[in-house]
N, CA, C and O atoms as a GROMACS GRO file, in nm:
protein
  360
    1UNK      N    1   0.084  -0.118   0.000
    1UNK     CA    2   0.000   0.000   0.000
    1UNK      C    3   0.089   0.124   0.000
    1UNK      O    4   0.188   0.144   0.070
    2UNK      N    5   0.033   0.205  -0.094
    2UNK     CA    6   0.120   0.344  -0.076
    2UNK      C    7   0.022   0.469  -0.062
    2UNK      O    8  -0.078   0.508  -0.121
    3UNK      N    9   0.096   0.511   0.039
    3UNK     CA   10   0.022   0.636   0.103
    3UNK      C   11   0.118   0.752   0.087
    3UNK      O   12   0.238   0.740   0.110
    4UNK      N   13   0.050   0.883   0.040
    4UNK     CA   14   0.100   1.014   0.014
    4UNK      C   15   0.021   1.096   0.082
    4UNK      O   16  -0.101   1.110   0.073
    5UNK      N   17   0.107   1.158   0.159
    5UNK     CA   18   0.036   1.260   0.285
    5UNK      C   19   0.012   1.409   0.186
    5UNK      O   20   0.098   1.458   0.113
    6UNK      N   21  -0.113   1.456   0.204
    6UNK     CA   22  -0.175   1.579   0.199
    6UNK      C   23  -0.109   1.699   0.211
    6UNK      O   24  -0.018   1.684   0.293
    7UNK      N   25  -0.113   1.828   0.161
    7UNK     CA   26  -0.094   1.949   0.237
    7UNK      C   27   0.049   1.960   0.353
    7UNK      O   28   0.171   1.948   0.342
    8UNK      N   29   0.004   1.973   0.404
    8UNK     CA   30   0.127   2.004   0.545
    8UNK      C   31   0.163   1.853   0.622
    8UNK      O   32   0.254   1.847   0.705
    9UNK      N   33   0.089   1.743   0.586
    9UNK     CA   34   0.128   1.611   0.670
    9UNK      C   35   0.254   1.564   0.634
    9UNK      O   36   0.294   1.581   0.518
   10UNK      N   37   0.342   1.490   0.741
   10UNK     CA   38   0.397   1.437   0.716
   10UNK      C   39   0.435   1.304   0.730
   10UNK      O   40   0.462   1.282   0.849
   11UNK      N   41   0.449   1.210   0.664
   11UNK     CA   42   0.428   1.040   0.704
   11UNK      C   43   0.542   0.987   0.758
   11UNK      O   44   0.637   0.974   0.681
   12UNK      N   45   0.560   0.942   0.914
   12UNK     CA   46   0.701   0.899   0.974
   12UNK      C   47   0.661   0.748   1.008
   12UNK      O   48   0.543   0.727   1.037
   13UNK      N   49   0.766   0.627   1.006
   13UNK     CA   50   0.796   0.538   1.089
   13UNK      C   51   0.818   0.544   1.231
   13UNK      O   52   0.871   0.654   1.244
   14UNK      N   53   0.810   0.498   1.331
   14UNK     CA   54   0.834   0.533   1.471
   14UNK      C   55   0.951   0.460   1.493
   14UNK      O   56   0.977   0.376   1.406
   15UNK      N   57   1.037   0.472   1.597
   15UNK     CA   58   1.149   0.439   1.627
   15UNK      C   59   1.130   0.329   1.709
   15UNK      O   60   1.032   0.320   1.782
   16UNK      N   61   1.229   0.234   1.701
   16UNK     CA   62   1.195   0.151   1.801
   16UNK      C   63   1.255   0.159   1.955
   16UNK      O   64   1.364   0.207   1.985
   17UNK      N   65   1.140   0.092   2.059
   17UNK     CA   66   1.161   0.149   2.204
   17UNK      C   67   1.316   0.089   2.215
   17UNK      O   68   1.393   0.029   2.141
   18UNK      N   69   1.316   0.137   2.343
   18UNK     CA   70   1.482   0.046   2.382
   18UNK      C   71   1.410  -0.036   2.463
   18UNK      O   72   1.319   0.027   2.516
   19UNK      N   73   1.415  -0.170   2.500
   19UNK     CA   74   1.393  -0.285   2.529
   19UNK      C   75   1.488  -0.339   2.653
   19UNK      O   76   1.458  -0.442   2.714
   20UNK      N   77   1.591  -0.269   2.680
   20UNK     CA   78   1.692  -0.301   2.751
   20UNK      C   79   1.740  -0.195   2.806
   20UNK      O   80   1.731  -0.098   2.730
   21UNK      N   81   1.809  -0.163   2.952
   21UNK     CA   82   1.900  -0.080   2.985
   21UNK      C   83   2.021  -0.065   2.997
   21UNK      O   84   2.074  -0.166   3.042
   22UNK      N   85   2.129   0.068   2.963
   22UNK     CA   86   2.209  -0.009   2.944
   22UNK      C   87   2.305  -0.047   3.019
   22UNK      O   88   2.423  -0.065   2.987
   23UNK      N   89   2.249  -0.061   3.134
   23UNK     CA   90   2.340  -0.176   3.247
   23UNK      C   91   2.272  -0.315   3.231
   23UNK      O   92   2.316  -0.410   3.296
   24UNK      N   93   2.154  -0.331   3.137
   24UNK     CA   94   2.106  -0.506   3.080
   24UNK      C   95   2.032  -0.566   3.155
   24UNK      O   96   2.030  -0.686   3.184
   25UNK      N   97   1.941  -0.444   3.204
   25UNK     CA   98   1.816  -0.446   3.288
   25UNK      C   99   1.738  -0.460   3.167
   25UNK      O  100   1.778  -0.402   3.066
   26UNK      N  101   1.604  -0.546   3.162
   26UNK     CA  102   1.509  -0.552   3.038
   26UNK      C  103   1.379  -0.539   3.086
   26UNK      O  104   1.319  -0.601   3.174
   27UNK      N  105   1.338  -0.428   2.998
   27UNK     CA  106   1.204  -0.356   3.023
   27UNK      C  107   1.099  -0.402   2.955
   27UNK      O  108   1.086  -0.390   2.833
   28UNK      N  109   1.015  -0.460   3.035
   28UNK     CA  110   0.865  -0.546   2.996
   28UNK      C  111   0.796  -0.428   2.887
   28UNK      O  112   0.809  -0.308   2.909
   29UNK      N  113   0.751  -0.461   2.814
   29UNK     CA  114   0.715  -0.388   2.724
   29UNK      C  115   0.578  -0.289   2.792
   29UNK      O  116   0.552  -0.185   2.732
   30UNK      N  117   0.495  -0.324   2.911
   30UNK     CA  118   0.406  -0.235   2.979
   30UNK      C  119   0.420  -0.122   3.041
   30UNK      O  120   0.345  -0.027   3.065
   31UNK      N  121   0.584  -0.160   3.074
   31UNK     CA  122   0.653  -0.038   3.099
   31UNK      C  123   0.768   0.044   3.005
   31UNK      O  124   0.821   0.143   3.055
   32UNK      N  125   0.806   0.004   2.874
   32UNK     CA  126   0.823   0.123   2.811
   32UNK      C  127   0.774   0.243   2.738
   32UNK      O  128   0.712   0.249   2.632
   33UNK      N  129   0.809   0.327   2.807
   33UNK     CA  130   0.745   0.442   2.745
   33UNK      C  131   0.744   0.460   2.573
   33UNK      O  132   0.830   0.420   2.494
   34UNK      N  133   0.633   0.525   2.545
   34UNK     CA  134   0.616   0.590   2.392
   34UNK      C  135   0.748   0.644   2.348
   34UNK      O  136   0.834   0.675   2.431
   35UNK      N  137   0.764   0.656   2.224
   35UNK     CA  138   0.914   0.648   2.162
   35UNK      C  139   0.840   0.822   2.098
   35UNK      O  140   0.720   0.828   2.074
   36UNK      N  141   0.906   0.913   2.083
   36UNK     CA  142   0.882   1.053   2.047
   36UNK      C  143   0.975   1.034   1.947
   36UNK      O  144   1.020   1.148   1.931
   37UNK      N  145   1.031   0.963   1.873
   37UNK     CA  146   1.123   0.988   1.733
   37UNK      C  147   1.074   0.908   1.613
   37UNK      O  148   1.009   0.804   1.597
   38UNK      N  149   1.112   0.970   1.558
   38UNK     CA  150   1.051   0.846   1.412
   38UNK      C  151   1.141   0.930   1.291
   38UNK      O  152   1.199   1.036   1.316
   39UNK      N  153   1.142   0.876   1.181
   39UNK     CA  154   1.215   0.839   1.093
   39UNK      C  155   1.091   0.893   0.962
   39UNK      O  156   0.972   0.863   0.971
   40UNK      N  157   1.147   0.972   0.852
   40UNK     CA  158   1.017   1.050   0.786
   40UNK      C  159   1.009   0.960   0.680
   40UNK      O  160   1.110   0.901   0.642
   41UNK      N  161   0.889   0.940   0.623
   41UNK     CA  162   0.902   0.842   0.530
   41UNK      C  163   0.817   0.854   0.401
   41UNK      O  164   0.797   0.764   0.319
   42UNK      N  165   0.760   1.015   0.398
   42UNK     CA  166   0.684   1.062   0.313
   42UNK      C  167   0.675   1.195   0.366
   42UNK      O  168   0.692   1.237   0.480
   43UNK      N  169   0.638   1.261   0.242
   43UNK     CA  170   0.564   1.419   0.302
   43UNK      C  171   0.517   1.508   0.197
   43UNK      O  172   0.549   1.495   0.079
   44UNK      N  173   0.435   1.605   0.246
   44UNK     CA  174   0.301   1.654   0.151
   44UNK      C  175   0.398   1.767   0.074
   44UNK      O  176   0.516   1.799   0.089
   45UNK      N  177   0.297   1.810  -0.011
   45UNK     CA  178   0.386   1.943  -0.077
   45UNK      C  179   0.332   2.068   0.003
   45UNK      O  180   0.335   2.166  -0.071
   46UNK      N  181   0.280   2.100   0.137
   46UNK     CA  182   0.306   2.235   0.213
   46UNK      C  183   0.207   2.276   0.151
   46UNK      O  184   0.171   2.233   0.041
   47UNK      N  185   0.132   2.397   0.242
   47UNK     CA  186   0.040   2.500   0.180
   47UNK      C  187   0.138   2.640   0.207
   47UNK      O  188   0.252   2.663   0.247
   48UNK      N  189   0.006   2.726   0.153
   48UNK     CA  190   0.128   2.855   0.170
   48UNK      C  191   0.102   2.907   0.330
   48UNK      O  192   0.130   3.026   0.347
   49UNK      N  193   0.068   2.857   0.412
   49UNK     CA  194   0.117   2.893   0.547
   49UNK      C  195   0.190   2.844   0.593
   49UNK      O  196   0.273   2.907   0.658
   50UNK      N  197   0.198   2.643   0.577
   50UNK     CA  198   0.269   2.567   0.651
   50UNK      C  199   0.331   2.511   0.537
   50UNK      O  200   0.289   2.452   0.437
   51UNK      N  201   0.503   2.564   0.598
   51UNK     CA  202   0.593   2.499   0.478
   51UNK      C  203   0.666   2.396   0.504
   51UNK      O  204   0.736   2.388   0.605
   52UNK      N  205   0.656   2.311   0.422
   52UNK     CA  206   0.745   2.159   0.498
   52UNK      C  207   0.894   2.136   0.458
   52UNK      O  208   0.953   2.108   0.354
   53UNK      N  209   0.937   2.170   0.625
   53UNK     CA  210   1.096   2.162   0.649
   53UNK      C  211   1.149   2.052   0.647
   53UNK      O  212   1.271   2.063   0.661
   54UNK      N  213   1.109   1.935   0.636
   54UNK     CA  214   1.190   1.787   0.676
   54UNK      C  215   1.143   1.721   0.516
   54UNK      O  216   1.054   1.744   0.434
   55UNK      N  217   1.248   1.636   0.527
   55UNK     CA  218   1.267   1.551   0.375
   55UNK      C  219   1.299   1.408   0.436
   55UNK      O  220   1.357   1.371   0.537
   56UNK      N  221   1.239   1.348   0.336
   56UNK     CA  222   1.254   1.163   0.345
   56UNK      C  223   1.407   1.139   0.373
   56UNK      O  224   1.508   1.187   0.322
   57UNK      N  225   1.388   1.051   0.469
   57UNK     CA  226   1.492   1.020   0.552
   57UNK      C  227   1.535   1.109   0.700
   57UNK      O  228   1.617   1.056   0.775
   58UNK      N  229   1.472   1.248   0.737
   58UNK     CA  230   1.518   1.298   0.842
   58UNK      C  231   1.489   1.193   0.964
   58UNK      O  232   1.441   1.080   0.955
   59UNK      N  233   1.530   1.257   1.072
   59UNK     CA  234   1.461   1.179   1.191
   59UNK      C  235   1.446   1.289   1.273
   59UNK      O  236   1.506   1.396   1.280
   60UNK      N  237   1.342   1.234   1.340
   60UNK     CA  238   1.254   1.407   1.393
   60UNK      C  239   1.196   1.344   1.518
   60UNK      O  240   1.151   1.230   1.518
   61UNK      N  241   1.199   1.448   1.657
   61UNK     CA  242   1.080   1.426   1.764
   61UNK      C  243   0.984   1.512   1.718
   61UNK      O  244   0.999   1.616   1.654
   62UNK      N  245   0.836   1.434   1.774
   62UNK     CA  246   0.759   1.486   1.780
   62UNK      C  247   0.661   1.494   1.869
   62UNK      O  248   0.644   1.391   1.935
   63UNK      N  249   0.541   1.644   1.909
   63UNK     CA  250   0.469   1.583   2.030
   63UNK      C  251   0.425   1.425   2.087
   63UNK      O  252   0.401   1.327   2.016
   64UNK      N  253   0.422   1.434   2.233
   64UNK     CA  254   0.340   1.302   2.240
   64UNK      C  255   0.256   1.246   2.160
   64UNK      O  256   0.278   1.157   2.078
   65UNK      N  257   0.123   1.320   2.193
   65UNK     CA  258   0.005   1.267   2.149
   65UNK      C  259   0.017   1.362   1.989
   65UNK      O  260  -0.035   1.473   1.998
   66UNK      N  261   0.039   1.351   1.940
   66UNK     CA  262   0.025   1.402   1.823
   66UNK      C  263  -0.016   1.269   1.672
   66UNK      O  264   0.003   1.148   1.656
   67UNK      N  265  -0.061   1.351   1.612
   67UNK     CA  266  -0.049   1.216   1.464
   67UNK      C  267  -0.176   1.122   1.481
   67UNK      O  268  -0.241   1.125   1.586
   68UNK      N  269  -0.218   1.015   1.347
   68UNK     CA  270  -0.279   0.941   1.374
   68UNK      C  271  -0.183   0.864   1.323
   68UNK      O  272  -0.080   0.890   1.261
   69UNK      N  273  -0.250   0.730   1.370
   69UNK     CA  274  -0.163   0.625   1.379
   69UNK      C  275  -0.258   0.510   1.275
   69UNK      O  276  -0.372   0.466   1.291
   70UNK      N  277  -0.166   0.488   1.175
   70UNK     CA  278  -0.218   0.381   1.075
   70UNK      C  279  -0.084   0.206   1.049
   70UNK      O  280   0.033   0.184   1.082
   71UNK      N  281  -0.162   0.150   0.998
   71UNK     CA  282  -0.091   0.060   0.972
   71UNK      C  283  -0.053   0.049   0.818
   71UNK      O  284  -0.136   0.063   0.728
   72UNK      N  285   0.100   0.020   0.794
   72UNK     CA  286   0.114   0.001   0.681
   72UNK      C  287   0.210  -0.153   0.637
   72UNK      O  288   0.318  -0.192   0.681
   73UNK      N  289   0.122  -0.211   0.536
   73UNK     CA  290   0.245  -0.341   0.489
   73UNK      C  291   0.216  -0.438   0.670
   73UNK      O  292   0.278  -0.544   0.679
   74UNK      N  293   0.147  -0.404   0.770
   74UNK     CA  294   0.169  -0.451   0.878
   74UNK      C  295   0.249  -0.397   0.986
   74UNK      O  296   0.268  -0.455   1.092
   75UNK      N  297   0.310  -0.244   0.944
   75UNK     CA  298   0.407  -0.227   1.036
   75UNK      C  299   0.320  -0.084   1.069
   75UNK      O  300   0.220  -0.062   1.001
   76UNK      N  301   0.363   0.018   1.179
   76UNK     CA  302   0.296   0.106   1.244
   76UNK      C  303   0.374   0.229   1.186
   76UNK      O  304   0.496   0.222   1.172
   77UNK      N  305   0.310   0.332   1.155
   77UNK     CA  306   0.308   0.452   1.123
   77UNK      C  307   0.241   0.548   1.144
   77UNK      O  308   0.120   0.528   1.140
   78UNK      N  309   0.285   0.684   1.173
   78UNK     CA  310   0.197   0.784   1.209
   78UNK      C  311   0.204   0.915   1.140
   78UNK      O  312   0.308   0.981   1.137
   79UNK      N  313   0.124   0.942   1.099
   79UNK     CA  314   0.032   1.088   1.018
   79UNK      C  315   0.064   1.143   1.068
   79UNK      O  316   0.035   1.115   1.184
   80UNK      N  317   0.157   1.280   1.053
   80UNK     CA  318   0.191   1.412   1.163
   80UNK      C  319   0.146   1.565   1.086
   80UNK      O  320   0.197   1.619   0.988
   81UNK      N  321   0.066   1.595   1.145
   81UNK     CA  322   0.094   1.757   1.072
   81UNK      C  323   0.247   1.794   1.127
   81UNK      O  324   0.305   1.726   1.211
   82UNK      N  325   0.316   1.943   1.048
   82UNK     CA  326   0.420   1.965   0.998
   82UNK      C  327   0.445   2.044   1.164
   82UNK      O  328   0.551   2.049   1.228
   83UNK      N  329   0.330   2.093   1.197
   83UNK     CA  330   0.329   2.191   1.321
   83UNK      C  331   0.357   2.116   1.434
   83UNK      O  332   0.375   2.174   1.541
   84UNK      N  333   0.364   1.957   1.423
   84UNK     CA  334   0.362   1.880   1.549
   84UNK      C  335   0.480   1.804   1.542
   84UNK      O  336   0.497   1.727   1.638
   85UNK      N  337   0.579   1.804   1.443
   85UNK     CA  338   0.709   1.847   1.459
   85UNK      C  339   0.752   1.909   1.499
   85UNK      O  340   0.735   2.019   1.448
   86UNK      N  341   0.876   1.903   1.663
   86UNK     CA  342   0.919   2.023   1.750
   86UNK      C  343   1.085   2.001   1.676
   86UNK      O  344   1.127   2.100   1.616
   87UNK      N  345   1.174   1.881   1.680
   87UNK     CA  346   1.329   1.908   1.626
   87UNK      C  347   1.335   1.798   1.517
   87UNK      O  348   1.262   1.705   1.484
   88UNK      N  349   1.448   1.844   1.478
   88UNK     CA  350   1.494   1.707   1.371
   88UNK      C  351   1.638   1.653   1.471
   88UNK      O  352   1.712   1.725   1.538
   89UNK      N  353   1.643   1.522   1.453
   89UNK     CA  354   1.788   1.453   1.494
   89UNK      C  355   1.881   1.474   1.365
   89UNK      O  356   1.858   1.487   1.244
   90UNK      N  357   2.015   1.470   1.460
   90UNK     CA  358   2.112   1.463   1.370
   90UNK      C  359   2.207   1.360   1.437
   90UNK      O  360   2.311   1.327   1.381
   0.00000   0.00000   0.00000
């Protein structure tokens, strides 16, 4: 399935949690927290208010609750407007 985000959206992969600490303590998955990074993996062509700063391949935090969350191919992805992007990783 291929999906092309709208306007100002942008389509990211989520990062995966860390699973382990790293003194090799391992964290039950009930207790790891939501992962705020993801990996961009599509994005709209911008309106003329909201212009889209990130390109396929950045890696970016973004709010918590932000995005909807779809499935793609089986794997998890989330819908972000451009505004609910706060940094990019480097």
């Amino acid at each position: 399935m291929t999906v092309k985000p709208l306007a100002d959206r942008v389509l990211v992969k989520n990062d995966k949690a860390e699973t382990k600490t790293s003194s090799g303590i391992i964290i039950p998955d009930a207790a790891q927290e939501k992962t705020q990074t993801a990996t961009v993996v599509a994005v709209g062509p911008g309106t003329e208010k909201e212009k889209i700063t990130v390109k396929v391949g950045d890696r970016i935090m973004y709010d918590k609750y932000a995005g909807t969350l779809i499935k793609i191919d089986g794997e998890d992805h989330l819908l972000l407007k451009m505004a609910d992007i706060i940094a990019t990783i480097e």
